[in-house]
N, CA and C atoms of all chains as a GROMACS GRO file, in nm:
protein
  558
    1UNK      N    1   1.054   1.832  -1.299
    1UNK     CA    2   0.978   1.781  -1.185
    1UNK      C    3   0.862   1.875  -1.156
    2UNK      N    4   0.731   1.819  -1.186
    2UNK     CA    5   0.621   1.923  -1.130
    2UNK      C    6   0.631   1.964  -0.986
    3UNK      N    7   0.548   2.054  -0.955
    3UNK     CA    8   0.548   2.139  -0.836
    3UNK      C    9   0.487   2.032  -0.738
    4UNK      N   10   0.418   1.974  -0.756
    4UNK     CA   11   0.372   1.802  -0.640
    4UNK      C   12   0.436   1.767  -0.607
    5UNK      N   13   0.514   1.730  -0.689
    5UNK     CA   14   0.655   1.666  -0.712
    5UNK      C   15   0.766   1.677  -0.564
    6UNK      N   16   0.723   1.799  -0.609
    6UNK     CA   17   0.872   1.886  -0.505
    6UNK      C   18   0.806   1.897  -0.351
    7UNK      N   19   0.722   1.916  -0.398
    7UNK     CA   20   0.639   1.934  -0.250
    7UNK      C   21   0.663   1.803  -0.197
    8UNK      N   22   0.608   1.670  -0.228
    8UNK     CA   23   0.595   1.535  -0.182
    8UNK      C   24   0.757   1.491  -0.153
    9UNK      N   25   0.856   1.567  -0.217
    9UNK     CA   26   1.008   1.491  -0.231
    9UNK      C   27   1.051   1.604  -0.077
   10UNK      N   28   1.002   1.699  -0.079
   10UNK     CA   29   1.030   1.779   0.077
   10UNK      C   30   0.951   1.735   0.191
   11UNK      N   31   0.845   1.677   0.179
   11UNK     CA   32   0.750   1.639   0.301
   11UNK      C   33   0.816   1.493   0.343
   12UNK      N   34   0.886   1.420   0.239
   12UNK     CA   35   0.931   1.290   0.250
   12UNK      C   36   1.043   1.312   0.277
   13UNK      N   37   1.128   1.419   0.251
   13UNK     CA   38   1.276   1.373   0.318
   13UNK      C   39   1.288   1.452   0.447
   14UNK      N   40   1.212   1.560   0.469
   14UNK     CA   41   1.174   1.631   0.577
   14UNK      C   42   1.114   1.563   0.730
   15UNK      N   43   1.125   1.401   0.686
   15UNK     CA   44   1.044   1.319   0.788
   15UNK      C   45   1.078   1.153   0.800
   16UNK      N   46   1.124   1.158   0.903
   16UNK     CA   47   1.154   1.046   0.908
   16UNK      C   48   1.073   0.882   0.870
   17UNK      N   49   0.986   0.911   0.927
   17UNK     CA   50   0.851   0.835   0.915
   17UNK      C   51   0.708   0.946   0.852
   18UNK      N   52   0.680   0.901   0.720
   18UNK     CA   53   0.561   1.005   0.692
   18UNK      C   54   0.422   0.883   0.638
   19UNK      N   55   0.308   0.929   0.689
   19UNK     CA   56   0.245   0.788   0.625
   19UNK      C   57   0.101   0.917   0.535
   20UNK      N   58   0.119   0.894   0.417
   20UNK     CA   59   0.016   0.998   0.300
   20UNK      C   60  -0.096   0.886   0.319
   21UNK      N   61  -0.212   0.975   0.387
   21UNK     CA   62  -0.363   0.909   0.386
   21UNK      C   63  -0.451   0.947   0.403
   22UNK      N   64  -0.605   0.864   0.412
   22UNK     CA   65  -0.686   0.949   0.397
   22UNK      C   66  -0.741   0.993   0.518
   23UNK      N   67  -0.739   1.130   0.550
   23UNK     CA   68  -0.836   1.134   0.702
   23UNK      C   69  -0.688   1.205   0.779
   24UNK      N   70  -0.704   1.177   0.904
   24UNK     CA   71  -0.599   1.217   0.983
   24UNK      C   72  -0.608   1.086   1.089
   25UNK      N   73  -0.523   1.069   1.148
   25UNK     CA   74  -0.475   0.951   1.270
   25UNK      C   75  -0.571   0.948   1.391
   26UNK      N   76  -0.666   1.037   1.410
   26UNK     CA   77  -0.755   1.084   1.467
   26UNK      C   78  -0.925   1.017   1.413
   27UNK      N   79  -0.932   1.052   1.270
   27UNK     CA   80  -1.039   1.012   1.196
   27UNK      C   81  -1.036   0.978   1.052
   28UNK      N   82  -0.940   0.863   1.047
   28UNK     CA   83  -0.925   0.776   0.923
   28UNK      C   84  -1.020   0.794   0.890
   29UNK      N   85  -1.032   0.807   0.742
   29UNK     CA   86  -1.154   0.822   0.657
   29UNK      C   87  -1.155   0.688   0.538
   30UNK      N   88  -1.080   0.609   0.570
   30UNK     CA   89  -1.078   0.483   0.499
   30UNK      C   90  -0.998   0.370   0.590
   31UNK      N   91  -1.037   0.261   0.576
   31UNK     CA   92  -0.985   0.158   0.671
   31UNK      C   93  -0.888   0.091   0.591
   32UNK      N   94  -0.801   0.145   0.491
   32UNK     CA   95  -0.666   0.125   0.488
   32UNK      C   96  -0.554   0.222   0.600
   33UNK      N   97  -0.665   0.341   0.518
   33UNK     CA   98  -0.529   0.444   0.659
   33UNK      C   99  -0.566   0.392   0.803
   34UNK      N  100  -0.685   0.360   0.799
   34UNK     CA  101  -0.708   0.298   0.948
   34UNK      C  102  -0.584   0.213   1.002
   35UNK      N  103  -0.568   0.139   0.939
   35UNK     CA  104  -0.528   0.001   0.956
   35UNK      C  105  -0.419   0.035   0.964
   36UNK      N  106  -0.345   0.099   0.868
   36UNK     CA  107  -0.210   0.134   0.883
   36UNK      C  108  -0.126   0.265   0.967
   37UNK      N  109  -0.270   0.300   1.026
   37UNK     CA  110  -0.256   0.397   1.164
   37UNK      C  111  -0.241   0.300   1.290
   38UNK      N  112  -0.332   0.230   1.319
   38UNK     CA  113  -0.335   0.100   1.424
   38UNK      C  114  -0.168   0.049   1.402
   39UNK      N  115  -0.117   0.008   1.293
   39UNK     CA  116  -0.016  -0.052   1.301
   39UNK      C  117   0.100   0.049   1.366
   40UNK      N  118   0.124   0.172   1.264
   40UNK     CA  119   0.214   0.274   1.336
   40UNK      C  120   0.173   0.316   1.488
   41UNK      N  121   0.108   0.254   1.570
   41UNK     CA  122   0.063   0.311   1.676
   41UNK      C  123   0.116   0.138   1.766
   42UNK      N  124   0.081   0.049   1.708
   42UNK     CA  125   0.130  -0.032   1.737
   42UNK      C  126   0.300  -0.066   1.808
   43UNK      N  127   0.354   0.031   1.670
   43UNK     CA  128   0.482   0.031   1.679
   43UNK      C  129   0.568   0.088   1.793
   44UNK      N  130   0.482   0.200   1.815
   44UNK     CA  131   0.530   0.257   1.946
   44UNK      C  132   0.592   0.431   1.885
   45UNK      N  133   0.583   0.457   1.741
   45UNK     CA  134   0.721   0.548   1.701
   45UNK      C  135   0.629   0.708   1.646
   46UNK      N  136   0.732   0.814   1.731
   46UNK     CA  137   0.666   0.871   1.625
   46UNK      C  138   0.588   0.900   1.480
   47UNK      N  139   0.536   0.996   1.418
   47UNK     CA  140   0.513   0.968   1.262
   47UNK      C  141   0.410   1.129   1.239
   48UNK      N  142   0.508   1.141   1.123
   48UNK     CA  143   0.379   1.234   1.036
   48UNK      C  144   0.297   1.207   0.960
   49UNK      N  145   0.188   1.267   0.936
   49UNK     CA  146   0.076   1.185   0.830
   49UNK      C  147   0.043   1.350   0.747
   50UNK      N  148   0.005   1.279   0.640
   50UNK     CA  149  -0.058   1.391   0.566
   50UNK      C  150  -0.181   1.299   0.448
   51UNK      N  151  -0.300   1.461   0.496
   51UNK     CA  152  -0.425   1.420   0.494
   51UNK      C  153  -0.488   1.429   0.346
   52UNK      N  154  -0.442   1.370   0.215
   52UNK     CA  155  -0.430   1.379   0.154
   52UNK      C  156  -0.569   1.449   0.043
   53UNK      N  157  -0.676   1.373   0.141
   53UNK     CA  158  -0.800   1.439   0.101
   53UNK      C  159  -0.821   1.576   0.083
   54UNK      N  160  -0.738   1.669   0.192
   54UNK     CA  161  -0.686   1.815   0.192
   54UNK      C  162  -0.626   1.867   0.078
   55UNK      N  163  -0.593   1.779  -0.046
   55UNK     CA  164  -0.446   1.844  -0.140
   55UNK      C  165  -0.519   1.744  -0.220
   56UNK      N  166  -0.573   1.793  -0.358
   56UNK     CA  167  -0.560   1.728  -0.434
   56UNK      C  168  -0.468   1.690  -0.519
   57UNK      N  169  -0.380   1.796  -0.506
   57UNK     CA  170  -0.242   1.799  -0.613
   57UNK      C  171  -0.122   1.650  -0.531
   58UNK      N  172  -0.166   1.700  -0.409
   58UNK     CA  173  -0.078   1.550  -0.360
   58UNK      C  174  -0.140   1.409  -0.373
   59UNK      N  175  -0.270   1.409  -0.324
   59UNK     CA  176  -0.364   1.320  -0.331
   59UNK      C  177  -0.339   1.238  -0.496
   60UNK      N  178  -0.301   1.300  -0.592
   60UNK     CA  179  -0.265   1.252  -0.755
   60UNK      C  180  -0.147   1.267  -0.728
   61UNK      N  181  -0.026   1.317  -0.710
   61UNK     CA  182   0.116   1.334  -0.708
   61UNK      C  183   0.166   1.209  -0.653
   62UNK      N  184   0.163   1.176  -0.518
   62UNK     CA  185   0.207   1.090  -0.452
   62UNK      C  186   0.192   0.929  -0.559
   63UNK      N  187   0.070   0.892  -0.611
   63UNK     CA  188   0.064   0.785  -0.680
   63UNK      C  189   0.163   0.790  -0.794
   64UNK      N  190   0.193   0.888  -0.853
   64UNK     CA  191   0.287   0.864  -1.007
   64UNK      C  192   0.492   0.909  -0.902
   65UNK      N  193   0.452   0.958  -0.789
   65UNK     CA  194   0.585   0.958  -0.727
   65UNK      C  195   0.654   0.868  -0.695
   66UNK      N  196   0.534   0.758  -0.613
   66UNK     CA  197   0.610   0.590  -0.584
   66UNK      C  198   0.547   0.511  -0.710
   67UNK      N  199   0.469   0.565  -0.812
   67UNK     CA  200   0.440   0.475  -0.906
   67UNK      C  201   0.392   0.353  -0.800
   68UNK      N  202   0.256   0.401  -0.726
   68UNK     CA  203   0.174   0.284  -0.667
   68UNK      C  204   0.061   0.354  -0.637
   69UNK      N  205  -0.014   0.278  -0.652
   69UNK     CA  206  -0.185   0.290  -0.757
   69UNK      C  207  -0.246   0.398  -0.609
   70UNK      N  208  -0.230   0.341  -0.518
   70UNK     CA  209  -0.319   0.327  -0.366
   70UNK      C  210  -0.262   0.414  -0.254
   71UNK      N  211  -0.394   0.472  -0.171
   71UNK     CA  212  -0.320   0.518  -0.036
   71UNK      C  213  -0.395   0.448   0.061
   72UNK      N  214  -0.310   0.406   0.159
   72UNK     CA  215  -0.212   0.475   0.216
   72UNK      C  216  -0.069   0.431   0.132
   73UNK      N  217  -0.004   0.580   0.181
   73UNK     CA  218   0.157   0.471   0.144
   73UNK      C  219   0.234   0.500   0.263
   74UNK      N  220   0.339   0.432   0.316
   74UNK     CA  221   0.415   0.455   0.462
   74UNK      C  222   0.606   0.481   0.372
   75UNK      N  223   0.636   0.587   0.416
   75UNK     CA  224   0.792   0.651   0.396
   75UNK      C  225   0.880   0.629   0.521
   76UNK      N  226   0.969   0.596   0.501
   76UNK     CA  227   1.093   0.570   0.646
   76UNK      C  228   1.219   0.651   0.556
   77UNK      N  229   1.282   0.709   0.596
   77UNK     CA  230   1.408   0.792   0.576
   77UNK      C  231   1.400   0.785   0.479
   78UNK      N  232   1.292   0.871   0.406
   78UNK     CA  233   1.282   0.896   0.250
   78UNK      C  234   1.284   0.768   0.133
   79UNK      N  235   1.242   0.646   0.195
   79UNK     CA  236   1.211   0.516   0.149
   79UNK      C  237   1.064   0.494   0.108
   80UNK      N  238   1.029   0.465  -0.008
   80UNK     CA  239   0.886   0.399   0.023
   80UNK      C  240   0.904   0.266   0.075
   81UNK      N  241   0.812   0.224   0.169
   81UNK     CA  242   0.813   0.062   0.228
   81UNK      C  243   0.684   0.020   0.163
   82UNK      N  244   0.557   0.117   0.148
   82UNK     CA  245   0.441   0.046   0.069
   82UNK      C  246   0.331   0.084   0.132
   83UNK      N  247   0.219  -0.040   0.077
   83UNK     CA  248   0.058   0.041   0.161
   83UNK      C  249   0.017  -0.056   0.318
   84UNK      N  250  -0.051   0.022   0.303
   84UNK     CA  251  -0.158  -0.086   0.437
   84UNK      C  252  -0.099  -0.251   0.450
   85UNK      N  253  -0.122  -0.341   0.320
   85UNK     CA  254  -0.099  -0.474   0.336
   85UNK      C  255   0.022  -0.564   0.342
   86UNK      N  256   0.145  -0.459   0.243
   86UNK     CA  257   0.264  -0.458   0.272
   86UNK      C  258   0.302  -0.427   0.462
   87UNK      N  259   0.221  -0.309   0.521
   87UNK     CA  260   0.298  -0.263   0.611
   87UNK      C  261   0.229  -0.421   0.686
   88UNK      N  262   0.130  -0.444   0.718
   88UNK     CA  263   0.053  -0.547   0.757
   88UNK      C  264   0.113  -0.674   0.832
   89UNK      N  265   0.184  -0.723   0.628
   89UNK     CA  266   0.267  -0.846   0.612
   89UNK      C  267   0.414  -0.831   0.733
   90UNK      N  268   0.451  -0.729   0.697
   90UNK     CA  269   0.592  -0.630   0.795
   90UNK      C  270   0.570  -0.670   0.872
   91UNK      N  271   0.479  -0.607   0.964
   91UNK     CA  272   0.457  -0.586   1.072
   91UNK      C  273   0.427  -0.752   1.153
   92UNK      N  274   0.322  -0.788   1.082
   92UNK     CA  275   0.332  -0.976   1.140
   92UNK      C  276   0.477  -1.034   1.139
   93UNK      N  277   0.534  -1.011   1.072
   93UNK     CA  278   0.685  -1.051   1.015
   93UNK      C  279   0.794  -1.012   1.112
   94UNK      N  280   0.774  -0.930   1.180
   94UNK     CA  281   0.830  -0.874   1.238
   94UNK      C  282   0.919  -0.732   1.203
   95UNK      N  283   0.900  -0.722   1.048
   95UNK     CA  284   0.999  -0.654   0.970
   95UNK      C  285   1.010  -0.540   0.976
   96UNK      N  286   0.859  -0.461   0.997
   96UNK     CA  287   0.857  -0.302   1.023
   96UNK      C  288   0.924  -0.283   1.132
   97UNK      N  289   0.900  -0.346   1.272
   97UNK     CA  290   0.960  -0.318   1.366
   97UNK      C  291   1.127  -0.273   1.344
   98UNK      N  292   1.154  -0.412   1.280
   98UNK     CA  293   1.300  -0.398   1.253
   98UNK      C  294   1.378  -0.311   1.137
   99UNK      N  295   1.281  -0.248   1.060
   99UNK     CA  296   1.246  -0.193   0.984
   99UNK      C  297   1.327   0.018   1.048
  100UNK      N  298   1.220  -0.012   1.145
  100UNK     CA  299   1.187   0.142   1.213
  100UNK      C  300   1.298   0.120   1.302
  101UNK      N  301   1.356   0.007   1.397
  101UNK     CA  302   1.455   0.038   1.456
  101UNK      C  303   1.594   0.031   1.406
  102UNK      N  304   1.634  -0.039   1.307
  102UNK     CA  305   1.731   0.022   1.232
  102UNK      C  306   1.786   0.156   1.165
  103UNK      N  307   1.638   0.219   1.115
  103UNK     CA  308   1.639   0.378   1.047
  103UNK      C  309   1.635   0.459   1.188
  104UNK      N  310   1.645   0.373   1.328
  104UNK     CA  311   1.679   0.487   1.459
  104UNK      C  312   1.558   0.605   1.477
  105UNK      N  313   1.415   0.547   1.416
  105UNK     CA  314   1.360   0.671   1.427
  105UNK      C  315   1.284   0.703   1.580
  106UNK      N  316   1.246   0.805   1.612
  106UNK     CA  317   1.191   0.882   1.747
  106UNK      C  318   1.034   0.806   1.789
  107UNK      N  319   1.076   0.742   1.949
  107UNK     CA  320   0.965   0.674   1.987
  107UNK      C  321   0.837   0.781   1.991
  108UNK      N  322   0.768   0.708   1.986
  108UNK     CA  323   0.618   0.814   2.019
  108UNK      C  324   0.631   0.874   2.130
  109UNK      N  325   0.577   1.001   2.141
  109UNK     CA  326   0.607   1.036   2.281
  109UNK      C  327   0.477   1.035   2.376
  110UNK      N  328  -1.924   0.140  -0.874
  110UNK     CA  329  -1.795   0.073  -0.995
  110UNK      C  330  -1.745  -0.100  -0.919
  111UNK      N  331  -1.825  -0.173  -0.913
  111UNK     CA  332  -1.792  -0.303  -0.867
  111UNK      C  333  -1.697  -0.347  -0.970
  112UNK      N  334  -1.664  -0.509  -0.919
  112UNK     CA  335  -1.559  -0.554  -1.073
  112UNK      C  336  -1.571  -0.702  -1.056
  113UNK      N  337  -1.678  -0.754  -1.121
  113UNK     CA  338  -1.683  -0.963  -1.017
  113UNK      C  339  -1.556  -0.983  -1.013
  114UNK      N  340  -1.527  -1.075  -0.900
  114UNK     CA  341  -1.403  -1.158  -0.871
  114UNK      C  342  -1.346  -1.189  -0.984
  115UNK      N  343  -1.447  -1.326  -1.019
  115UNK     CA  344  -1.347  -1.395  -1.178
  115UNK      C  345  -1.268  -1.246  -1.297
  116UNK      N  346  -1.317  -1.144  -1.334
  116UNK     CA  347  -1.264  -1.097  -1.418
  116UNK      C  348  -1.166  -1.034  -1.346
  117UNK      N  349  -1.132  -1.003  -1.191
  117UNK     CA  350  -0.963  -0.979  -1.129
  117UNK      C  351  -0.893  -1.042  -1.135
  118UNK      N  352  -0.945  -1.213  -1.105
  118UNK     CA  353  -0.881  -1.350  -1.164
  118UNK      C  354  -0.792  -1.373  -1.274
  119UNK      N  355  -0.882  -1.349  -1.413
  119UNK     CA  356  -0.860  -1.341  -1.500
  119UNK      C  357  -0.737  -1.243  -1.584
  120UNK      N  358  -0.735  -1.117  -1.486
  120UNK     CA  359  -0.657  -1.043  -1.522
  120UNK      C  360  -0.542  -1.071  -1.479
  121UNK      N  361  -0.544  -1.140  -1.366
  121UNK     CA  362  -0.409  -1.159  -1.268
  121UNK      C  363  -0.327  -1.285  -1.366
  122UNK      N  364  -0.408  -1.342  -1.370
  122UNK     CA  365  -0.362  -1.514  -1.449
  122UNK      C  366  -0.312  -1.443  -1.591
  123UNK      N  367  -0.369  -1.393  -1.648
  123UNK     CA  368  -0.363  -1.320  -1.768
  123UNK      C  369  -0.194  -1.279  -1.812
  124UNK      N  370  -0.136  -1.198  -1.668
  124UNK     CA  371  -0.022  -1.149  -1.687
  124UNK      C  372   0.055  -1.276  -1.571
  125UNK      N  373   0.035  -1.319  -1.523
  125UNK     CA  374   0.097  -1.394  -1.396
  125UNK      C  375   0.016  -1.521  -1.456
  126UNK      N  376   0.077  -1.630  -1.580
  126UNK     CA  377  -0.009  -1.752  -1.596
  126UNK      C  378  -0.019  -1.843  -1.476
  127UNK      N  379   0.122  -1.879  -1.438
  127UNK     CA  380   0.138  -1.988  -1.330
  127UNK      C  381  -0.002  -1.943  -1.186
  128UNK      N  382   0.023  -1.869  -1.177
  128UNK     CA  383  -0.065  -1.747  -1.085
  128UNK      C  384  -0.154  -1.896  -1.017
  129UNK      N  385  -0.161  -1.889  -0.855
  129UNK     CA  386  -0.264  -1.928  -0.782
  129UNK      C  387  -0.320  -1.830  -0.671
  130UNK      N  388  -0.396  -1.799  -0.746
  130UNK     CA  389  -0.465  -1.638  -0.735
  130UNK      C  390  -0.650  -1.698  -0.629
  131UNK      N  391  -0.634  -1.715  -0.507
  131UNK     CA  392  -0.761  -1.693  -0.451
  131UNK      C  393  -0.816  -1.544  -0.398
  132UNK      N  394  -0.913  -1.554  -0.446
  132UNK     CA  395  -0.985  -1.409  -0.398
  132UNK      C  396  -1.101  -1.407  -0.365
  133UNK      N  397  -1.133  -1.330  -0.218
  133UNK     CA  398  -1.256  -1.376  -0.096
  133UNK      C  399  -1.318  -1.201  -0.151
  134UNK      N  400  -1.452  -1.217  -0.146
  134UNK     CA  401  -1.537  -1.062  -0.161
  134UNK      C  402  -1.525  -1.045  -0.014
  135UNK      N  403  -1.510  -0.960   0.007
  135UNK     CA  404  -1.477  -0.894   0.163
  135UNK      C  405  -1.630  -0.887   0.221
  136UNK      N  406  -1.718  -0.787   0.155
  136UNK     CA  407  -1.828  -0.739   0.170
  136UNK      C  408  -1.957  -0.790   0.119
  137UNK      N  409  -1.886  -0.817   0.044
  137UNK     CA  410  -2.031  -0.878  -0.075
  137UNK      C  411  -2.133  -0.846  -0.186
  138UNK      N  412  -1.987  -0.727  -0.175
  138UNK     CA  413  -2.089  -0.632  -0.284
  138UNK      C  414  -2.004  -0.618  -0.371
  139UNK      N  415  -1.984  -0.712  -0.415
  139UNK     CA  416  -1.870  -0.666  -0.527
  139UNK      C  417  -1.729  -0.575  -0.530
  140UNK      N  418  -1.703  -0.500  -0.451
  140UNK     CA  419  -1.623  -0.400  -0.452
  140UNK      C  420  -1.475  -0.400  -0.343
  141UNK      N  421  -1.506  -0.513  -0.246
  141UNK     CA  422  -1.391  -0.495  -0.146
  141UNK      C  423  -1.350  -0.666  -0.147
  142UNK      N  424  -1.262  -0.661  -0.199
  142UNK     CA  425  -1.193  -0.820  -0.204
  142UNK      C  426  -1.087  -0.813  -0.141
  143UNK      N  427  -1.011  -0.927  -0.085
  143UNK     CA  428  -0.915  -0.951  -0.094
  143UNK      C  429  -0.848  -1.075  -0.198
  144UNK      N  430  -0.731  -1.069  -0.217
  144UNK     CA  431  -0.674  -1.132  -0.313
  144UNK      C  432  -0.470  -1.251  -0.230
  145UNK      N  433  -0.522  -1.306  -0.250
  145UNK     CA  434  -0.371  -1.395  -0.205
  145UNK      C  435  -0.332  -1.443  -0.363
  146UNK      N  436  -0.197  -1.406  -0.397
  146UNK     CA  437  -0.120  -1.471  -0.554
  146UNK      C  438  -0.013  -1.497  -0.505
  147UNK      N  439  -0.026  -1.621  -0.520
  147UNK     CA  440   0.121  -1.682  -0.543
  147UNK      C  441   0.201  -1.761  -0.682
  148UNK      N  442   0.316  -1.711  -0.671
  148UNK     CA  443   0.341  -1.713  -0.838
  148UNK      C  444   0.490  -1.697  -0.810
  149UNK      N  445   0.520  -1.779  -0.913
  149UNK     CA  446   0.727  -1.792  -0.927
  149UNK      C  447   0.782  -1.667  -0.957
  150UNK      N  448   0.661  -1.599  -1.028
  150UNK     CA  449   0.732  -1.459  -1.092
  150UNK      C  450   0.741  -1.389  -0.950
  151UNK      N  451   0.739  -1.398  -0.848
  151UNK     CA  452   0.734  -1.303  -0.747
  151UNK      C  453   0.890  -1.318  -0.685
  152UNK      N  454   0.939  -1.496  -0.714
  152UNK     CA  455   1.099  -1.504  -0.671
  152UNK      C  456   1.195  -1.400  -0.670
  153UNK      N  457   1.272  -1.331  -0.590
  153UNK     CA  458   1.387  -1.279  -0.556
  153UNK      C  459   1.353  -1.125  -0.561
  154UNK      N  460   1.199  -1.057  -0.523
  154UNK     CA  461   1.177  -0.953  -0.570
  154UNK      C  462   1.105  -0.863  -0.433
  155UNK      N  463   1.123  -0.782  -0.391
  155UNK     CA  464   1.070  -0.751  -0.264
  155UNK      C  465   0.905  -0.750  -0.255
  156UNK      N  466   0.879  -0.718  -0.177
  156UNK     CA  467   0.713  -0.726  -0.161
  156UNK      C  468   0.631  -0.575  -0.247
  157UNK      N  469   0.712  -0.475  -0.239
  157UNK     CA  470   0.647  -0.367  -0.334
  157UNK      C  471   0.659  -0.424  -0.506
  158UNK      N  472   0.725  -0.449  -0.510
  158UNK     CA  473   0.789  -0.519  -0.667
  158UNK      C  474   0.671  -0.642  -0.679
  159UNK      N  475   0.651  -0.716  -0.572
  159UNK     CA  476   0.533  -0.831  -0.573
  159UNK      C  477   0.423  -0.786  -0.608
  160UNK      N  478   0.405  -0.646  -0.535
  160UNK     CA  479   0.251  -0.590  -0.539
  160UNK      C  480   0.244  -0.546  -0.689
  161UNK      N  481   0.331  -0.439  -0.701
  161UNK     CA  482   0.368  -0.366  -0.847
  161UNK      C  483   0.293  -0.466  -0.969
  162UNK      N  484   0.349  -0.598  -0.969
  162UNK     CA  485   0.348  -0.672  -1.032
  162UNK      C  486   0.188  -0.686  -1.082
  163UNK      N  487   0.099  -0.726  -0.976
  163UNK     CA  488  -0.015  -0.776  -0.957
  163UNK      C  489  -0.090  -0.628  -0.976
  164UNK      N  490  -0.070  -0.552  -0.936
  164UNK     CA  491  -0.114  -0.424  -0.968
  164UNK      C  492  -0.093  -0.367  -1.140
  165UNK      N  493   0.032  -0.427  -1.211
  165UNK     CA  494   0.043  -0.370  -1.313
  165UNK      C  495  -0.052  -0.478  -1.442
  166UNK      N  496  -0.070  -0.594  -1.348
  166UNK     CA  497  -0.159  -0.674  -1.431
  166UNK      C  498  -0.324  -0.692  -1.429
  167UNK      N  499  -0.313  -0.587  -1.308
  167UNK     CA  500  -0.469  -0.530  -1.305
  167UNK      C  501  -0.478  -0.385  -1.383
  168UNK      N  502  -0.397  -0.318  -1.493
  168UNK     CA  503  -0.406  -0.233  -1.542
  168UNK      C  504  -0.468  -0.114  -1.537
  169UNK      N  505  -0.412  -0.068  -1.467
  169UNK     CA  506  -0.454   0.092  -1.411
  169UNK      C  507  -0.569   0.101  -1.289
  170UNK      N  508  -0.691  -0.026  -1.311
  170UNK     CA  509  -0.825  -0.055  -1.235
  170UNK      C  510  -0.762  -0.050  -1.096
  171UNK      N  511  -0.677  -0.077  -1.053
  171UNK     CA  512  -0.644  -0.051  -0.864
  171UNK      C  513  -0.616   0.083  -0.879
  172UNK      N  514  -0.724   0.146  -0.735
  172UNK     CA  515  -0.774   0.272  -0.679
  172UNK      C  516  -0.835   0.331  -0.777
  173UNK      N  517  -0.918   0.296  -0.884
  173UNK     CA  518  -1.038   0.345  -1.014
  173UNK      C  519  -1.134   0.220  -0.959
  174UNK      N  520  -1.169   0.153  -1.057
  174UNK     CA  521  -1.260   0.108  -1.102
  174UNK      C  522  -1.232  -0.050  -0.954
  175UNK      N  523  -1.135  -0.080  -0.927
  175UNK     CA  524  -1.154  -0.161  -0.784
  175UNK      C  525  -1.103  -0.074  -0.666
  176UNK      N  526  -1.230  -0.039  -0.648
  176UNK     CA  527  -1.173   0.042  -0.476
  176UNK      C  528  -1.060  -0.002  -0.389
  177UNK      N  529  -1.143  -0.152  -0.362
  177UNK     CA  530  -1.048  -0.222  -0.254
  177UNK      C  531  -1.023  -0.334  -0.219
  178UNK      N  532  -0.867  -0.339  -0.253
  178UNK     CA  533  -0.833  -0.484  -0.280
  178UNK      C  534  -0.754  -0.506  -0.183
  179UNK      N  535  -0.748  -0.610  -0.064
  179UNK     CA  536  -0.627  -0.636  -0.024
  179UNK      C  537  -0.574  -0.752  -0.065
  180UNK      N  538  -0.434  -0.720  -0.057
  180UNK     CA  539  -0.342  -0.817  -0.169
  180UNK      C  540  -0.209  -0.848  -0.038
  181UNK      N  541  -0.159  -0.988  -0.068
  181UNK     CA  542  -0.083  -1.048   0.031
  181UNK      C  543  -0.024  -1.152  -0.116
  182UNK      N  544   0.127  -1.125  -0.117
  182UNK     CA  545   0.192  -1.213  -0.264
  182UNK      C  546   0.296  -1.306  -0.166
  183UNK      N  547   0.239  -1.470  -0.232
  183UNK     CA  548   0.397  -1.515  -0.186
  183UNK      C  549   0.425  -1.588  -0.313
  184UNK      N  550   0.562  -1.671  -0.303
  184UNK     CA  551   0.658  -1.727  -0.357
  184UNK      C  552   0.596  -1.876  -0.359
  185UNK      N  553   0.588  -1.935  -0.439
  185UNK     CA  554   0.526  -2.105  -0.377
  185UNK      C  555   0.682  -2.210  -0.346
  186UNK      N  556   0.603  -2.276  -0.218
  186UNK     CA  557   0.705  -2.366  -0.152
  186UNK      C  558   0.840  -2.461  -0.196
   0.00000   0.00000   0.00000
């Protein structure tokens, strides 16, 4: 396992909710993480983000880790759930919700 | 690095024949589409596995050579 590797498999199980993107939750730097910041904010729940533009080694790691092309990606109890349009579909669906309150994770505070 | 519609089309149908693949240019510049596929191959498979799919039949080009695609897969009726 490369050293990305390990890093991305500790930031992900280290967190209940982690969403890898570009920018910070503050100043999305692409309107996928946008979008899928709006949604986690939506939700009501805590969340960590990591700014991937910061790390190039993660910024490439993370794609061959979930083997998915794109960021953003959104993690729940060390799960990938997917990107922006997946969380999107969820979220209209009702599914993230039910999603995040099943895995019991910590409301936003 | 634009990519015209028809040749994402093409790629999608390519690996996904049945594939009813519409795709709107977001922007208009070639580069930000969205994409709706619906296709039998997507039956009994979660929505990352849906995407995977459509992603693995756009060959490596999602987050290279097509910036930005949004993609929404269903099952037909």
């Amino acid at each position: 396992m490369s050293e990305a590797n390990t890093r991305i498999s500790q930031i992900v199980q280290g967190n209940d909710v982690v969403l890898f993107m570009k920018g910070t939750p503050l100043f999305p730097q692409c309107g996928f993480s946008s979008r899928a910041i709006a949604i986690l904010d939506h939700c009501g729940i805590a969340y960590e983000s990591v700014d991937v533009l910061q790390d190039m080694e993660i910024r490439q790691g993370i794609k061959e880790f979930s083997d998915w092309p794109t960021i953003p990606q959104l993690y729940v109890k060390g799960e990938f759930v997917g990107g922006s349009d997946i969380m999107m579909e969820m979220y209209e669906a009702g599914e993230l919700q039910q999603l995040l309150a099943d895995a019991q994770v910590a409301k936003a505070s | 690095m634009a990519m015209p519609a028809a040749e994402i089309e093409a790629l999608i149908r390519a690996a996904l024949p049945d594939a009813d693949v519409a795709i709107t240019d977001l922007a208009g510049d070639g580069d930000h589409y969205s994409a709706h596929v619906v296709s039998t191959a997507f039956a009994g498979k979660t929505r990352v596995q849906q995407h995977k799919l459509v992603y693995e039949a756009l060959g490596g080009r999602m987050g290279g050579a097509l910036h930005a695609l949004q993609l929404t897969t269903a099952v037909p009726n």
